[in-house]
C-alpha positions as CSV (number, residue, x, y, z in Angstrom):
1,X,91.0,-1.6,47.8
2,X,87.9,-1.4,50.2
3,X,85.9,2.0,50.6
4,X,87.9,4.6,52.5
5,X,84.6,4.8,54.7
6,X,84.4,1.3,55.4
7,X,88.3,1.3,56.7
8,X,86.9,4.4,58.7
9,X,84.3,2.4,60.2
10,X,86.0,-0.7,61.4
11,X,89.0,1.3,62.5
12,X,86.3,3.5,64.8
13,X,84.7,0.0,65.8
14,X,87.8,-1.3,67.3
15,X,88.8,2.4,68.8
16,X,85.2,1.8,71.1
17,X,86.0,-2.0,71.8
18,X,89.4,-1.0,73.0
19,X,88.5,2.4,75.3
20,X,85.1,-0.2,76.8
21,X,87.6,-2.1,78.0
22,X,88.2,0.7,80.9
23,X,84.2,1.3,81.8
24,X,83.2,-2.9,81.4
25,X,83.6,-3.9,85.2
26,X,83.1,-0.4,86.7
27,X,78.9,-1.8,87.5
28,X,80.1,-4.5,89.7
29,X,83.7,-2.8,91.1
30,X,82.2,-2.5,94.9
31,X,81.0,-6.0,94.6
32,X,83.8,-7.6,93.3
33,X,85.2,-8.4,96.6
34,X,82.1,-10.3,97.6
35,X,82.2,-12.1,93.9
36,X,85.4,-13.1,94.0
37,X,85.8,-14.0,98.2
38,X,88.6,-11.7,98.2
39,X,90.1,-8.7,100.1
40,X,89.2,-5.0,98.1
41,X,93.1,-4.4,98.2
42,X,93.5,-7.7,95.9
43,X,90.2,-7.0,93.6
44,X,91.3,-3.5,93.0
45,X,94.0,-5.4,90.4
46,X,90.9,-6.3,88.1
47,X,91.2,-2.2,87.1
48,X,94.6,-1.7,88.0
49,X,96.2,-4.4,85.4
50,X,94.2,-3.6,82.6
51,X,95.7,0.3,83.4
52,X,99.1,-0.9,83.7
53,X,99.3,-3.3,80.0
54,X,97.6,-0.6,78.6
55,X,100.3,1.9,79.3
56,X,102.9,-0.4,78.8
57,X,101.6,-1.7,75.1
58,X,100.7,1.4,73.7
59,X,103.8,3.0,72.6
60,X,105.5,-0.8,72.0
61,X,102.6,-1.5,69.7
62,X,102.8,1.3,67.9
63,X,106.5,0.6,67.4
64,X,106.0,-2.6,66.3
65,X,103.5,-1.5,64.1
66,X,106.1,0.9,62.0
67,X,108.6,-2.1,61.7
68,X,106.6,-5.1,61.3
69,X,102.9,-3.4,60.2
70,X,100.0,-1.5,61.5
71,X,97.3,-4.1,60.8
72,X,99.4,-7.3,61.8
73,X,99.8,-5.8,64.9
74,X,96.4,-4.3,65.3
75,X,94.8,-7.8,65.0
76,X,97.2,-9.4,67.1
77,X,96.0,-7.4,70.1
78,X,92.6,-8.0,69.2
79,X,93.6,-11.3,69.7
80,X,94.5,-10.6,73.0
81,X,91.6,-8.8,74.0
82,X,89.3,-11.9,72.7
83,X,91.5,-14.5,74.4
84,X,91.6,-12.0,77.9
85,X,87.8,-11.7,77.3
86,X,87.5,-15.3,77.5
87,X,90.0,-16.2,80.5
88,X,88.0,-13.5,82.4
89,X,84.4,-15.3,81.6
90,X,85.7,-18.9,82.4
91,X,87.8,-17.5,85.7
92,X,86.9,-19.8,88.2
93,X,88.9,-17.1,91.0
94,X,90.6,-13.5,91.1
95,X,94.0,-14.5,89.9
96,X,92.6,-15.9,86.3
97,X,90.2,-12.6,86.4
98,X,93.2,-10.4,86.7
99,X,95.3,-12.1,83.8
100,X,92.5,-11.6,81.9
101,X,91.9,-8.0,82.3
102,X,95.8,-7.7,81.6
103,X,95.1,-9.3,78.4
104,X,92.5,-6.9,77.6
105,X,94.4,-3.8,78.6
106,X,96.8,-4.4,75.6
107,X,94.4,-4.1,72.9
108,X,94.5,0.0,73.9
109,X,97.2,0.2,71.0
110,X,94.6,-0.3,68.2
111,X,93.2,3.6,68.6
112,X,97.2,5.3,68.0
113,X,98.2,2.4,65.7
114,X,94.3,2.8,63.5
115,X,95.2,6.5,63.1
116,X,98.5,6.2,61.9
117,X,97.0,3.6,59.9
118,X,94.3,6.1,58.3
119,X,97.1,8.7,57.8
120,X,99.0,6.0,55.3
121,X,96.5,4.9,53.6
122,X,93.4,7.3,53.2
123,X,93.3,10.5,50.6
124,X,94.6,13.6,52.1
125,X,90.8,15.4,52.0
126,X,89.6,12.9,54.4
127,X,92.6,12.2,56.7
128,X,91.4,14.7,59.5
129,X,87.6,14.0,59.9
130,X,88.6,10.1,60.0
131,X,91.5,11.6,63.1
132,X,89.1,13.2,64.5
133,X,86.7,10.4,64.4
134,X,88.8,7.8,65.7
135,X,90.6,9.8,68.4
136,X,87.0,10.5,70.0
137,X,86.5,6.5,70.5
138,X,88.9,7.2,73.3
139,X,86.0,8.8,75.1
140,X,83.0,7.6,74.0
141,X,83.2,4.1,74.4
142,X,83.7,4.4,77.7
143,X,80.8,6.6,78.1
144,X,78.5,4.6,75.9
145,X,80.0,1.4,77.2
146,X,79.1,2.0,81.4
147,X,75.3,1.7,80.7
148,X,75.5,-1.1,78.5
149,X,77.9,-2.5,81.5
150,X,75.3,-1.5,84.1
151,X,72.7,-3.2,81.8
152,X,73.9,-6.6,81.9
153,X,75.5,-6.6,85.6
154,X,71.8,-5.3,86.7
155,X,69.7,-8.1,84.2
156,X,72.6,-10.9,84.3
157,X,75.5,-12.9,85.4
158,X,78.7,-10.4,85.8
159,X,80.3,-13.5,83.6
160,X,78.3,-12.3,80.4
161,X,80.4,-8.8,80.4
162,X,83.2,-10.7,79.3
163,X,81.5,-12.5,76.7
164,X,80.7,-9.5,75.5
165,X,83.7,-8.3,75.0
166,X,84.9,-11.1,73.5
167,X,82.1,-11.2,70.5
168,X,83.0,-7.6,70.0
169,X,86.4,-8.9,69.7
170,X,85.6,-11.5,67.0
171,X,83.8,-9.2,65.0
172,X,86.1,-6.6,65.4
173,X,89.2,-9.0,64.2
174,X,87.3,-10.2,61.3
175,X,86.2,-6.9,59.7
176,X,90.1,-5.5,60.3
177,X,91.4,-8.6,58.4
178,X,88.7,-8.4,55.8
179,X,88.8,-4.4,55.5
180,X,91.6,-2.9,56.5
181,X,94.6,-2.2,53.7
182,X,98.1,-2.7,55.4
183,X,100.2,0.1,55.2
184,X,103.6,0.0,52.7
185,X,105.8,2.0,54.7
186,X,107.8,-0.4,57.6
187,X,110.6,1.4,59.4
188,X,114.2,-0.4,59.1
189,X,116.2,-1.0,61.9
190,X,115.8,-4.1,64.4
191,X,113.4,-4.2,67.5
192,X,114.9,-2.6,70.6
193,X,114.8,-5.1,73.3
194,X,116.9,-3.4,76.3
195,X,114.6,-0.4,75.5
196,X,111.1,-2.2,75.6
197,X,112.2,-3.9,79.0
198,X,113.4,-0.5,80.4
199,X,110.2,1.4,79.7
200,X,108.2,-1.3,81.0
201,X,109.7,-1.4,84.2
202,X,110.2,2.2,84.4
203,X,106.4,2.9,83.5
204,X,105.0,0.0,85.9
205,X,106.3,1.6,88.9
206,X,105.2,5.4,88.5
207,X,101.5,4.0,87.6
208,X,101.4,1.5,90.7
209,X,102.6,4.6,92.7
210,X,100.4,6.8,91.2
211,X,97.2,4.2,91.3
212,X,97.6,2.0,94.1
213,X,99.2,5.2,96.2
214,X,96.2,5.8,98.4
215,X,95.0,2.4,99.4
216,X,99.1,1.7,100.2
217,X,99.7,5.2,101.8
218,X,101.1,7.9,99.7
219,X,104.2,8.3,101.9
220,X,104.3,4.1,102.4
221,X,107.7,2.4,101.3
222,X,105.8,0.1,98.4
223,X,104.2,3.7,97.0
224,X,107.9,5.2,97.4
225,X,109.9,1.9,95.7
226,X,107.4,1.9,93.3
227,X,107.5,6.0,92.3
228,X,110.8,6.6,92.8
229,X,112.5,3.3,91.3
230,X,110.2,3.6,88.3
231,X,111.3,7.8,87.6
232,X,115.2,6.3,88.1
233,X,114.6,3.7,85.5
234,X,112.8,6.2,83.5
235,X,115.9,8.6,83.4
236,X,118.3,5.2,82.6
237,X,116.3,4.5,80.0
238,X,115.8,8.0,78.1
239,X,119.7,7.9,78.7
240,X,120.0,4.4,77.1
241,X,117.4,5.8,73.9
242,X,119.3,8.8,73.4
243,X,122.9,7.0,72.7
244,X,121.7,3.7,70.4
245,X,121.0,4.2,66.9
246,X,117.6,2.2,67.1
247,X,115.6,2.6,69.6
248,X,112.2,2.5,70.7
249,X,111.0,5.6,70.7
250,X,113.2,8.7,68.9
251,X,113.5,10.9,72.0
252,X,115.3,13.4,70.4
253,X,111.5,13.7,67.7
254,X,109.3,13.5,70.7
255,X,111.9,16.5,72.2
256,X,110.6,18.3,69.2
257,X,108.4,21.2,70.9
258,X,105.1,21.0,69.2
259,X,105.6,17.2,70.2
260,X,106.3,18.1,73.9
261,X,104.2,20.7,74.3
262,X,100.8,18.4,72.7
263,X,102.1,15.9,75.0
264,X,101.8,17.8,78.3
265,X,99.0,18.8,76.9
266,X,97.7,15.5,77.0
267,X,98.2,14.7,80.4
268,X,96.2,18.0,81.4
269,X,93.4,16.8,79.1
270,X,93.0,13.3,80.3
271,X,93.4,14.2,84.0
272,X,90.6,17.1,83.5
273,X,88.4,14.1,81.6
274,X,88.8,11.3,84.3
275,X,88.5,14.0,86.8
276,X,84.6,14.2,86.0
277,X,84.5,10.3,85.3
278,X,85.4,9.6,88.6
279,X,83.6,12.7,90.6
280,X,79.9,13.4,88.5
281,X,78.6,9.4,88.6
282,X,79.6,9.2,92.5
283,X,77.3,12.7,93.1
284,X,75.0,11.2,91.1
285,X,74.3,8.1,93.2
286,X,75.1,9.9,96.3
287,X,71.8,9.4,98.0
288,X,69.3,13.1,98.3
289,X,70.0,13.0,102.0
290,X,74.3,13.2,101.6
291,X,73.9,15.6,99.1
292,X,73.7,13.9,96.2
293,X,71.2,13.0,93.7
294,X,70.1,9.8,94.8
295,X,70.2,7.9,91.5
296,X,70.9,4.4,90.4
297,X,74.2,3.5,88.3
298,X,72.1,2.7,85.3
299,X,70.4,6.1,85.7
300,X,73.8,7.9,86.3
301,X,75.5,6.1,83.6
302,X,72.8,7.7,81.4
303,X,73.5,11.2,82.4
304,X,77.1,10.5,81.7
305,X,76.3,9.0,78.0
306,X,75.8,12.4,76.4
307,X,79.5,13.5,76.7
308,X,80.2,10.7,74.5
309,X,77.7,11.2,71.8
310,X,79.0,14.7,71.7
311,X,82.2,13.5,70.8
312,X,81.1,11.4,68.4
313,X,78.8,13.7,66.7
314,X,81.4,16.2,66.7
315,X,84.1,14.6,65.5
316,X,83.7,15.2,61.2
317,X,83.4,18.9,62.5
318,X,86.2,18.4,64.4
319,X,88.2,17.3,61.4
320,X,86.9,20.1,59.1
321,X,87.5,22.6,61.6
322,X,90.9,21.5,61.8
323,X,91.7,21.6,57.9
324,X,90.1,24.9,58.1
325,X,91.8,26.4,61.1
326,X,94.1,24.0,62.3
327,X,94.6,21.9,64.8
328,X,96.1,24.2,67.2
329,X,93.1,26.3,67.7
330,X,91.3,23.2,67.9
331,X,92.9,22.1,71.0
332,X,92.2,25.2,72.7
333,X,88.9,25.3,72.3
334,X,88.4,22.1,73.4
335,X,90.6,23.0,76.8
336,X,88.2,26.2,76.6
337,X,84.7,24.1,76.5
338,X,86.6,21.8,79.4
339,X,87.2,25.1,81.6
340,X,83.4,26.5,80.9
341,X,82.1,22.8,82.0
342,X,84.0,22.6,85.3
343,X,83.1,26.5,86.0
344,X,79.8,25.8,85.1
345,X,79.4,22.6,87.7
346,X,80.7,24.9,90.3
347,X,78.3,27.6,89.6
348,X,74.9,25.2,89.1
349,X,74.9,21.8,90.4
350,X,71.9,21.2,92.2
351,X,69.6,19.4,89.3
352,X,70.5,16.6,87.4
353,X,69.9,18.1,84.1
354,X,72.6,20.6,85.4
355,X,75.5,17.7,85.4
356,X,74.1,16.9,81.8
357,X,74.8,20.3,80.3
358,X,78.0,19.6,82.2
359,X,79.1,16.3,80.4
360,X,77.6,18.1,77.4
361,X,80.7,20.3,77.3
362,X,83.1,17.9,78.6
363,X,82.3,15.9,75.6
364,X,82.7,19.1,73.2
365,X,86.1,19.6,75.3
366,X,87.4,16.6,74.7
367,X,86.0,16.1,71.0
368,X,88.2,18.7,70.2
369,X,91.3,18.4,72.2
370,X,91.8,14.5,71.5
371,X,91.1,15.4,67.5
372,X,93.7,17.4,67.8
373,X,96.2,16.1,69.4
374,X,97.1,13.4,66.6
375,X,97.1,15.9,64.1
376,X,99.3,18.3,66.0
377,X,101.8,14.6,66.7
378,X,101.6,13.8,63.0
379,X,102.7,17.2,61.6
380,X,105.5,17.2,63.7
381,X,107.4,13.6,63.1
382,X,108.3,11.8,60.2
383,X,105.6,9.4,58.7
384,X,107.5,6.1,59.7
385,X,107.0,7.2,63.2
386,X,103.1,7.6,63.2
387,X,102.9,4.4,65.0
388,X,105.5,4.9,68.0
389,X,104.9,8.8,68.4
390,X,100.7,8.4,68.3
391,X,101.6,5.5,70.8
392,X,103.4,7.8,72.8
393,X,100.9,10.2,73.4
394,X,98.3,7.9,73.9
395,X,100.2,7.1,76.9
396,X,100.7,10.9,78.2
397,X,96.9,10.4,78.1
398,X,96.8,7.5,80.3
399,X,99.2,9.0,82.6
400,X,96.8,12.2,82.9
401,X,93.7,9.8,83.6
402,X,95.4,7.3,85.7
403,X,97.0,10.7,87.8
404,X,93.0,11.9,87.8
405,X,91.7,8.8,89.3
406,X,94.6,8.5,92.3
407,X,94.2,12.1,92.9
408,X,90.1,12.5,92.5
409,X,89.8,9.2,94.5
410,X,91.9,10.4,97.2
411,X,90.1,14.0,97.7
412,X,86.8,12.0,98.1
413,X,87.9,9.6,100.9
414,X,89.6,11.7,102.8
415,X,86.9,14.5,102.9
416,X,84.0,12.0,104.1
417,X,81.7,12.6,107.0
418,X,79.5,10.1,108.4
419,X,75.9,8.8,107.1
420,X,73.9,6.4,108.4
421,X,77.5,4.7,109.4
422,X,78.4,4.7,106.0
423,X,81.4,6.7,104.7
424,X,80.5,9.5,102.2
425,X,82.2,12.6,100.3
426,X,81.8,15.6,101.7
427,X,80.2,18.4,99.5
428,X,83.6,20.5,100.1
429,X,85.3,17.2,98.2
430,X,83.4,17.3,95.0
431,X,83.9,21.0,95.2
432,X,87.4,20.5,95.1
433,X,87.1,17.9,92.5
434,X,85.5,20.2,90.1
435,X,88.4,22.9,90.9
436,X,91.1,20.2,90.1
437,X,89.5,19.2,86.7
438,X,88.7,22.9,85.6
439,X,92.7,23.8,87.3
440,X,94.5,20.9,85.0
441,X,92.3,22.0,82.0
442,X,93.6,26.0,82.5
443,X,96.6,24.2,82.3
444,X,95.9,22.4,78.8
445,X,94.8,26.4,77.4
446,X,97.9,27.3,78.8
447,X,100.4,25.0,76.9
448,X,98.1,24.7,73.7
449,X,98.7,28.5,73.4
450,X,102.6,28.2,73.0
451,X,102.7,25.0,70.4
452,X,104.2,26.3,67.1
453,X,101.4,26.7,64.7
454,X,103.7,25.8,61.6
455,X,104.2,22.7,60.3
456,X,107.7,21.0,61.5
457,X,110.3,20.4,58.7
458,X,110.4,16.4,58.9
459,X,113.6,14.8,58.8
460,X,113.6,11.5,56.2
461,X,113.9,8.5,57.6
462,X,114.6,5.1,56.1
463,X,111.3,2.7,55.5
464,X,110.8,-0.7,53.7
465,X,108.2,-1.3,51.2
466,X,106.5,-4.8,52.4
């Protein structure tokens, strides 16, 4: 069997090739309208798509994984992030571009499906640190990935991003199918079908609603289909899960309350990370004159990048910490550091190396809170549902930062006043940015405080060997 920290390493590899996926076209975003020759309403699907098959494959992977294997189905949505990569780089127009970016939206399984994976086959000593480890890739590619994006866009054709990518896919797919042990334990049962198209559907509309609400009009009948046909098929579906005896996802386990309550959890936490993804780089490169800081995107990318090399630099603390303590405490002190960056921005931000300290914490924050959030998950559900459950709150994640970016986008163009005939937040809107992201991480304390700090009595469920 390969070294336990080689397994680590790849599995961390392909945890920052999947969370790039959501930085790697955020340098030439505003331009893509002009690349593309098409209207900002249809080029807003390049993000939107890779959102929406993100949320959508998450939890199914990590289904699939616990019937069918965690590493089969880890490199089969590598595969789709290479071929994606490569549609993207050849697409001679938007709709090719956007088919693409679907593609590469899927491989966001590989992060909950490589920690379930770490949990079946590492030794017990070493099972939290590698958590911790993984579950920070989440955040730090993204914030390592935007420079190198703003890199190439600045020194090269936009094409070579997804080229990129898809090298980083083909290395990534070899080293899993040379390194990575598949798991033993396979959950019985056959695939639920009805289920997979329910959620689907169901989760589809509430994120169009919730993403594409503020270009359609919040109270527009699209954003309302959208939301209110997606929560209706939503409720069909939980109904449908609850009364078959294999379904997709084990409601009545993710009922469970240290489950629930690390779930909601997760929503606060993602929505009080994007919150500062979306509001510190556009103050940043807010020119001096609007009240910003008047710097370039490479240069703002760079004062973002710390917040990810905290989390990665934290994270075998993290895991220690959580052997030590347990996770519990470790998720409130990451909502904690979240609360004390947010306060912190609205106290002192007025120099640039202010927003660094800033980031600095958010990285701590979220180092902590997405370490711990696995291992609260895995304590609390049997170990043939590591895949679907760690699935599952990966998505309560996306939901939290897809939420962030709708609601953050919205409170800076609608509080705009006018500059140079240009269109810019207001210094009230960031303000009430940062009081968003510091509200929906009080909210994270608050919840983290009333999970169970025992350890769930597991129920045994049936598994095959392979």
């Amino acid at each position: 069997m390969p070294r336990q920290g080689a397994i680590i390493a790849v599995l961390a590899l392909a945890g920052l090739a999947s969370s790039f996926m959501f930085t790697l076209v955020v340098p030439i975003q505003a331009k893509l309208p002009e690349l593309l020759d098409a209207s900002r309403d249809d080029t807003a699907w390049v993000v939107t798509s890779t959102l929406l098959a993100a949320a959508v494959m998450t939890p199914i992977s990590g289904r699939l994984g616990d019937m069918y294997g965690k590493k089969r189905i880890v490199l089969i949505l590598v595969g789709l992030l290479i071929l994606g990569s490569v549609i993207a780089a050849v697409s001679p127009g938007i709709v090719w571009l956007i088919v693409g970016r679907a593609l590469q939206g899927a491989v966001t399984g590989v992060i909950p499906l490589g920690i379930s994976i770490l949990r079946d086959v590492l030794h017990e000593n070493r099972v939290n640190s590698a958590i911790a480890l993984i579950s920070a890739t989440l955040g730090v590619g993204g914030a390592l990935g935007l420079p190198v994006s703003a890199l190439i866009t600045e020194r090269a054709d936009w094409h070579l991003l997804f080229w990129v990518s898809a090298a980083m896919g083909v290395a990534v797919f070899a080293l899993v199918l040379w390194i990575v042990p598949e798991s033993v334990l396979r959950t019985a049962g056959s695939y639920d079908y009805v289920g997979t198209a329910g959620l689907a559907v169901g989760l589809i509309g509430i994120l169009l609603a919730i993403s594409r609400g503020n270009e359609w009009g919040w109270a527009s009948a699209p954003t309302l289909a959208c939301g209110i046909g997606g929560l209706v098929v939503l409720l069909a579906w939980g109904w449908y899960e609850l009364r078959i005896d294999e379904p997709l996802l084990d409601l009545r386990v993710a009922a469970r309350r240290p489950v629930l309550l690390t779930n909601i959890a997760s929503i606060a936490m993602g929505f009080a990370l994007f919150s500062s993804n979306v509001s510190y780089p556009q103050i940043l490169e807010l020119p001096t004159a609007a009240g910003g800081f008047g710097l370039s995107l490479l240069a703002a990318s760079f004062v973002v990048m710390p917040a990810g090399l905290v989390m990665m630099v934290l994270s075998p603390f993290s895991g220690r910490l959580a052997s030590t303590v347990g996770p519990k405490l470790l998720l409130v002190l990451g909502a904690i550091s979240l609360i004390a960056a947010y306060a912190f921005t609205l106290l002192w931000a007025s120099e640039v190396w202010q927003l660094v300290v800033a980031n600095l914490l958010i990285g701590a924050g979220i180092g902590f809170g997405y370490a711990a959030m696995p291992m609260l998950i895995m304590r609390s559900v049997p170990q043939s549902e590591t895949g679907a459950s760690n699935g599952l709150n990966a998505l309560f994640r996306s939901l939290g930062t897809s939420t962030a970016a709708a609601v953050i986008g919205a409170v800076l163009a609608t509080n705009t006043a006018d500059f140079e005939g240009v269109s810019v937040p207001t210094p009230f809107a960031f303000e009430l940015s940062f009081w968003l992201g510091l509200g929906a991480a009080a909210i994270a304390l608050i919840v983290a405080l009333f999970i169970p700090r025992h350890r769930a009595e597991q129920e045994a469920h049936p598994s095959l060997p392979e």
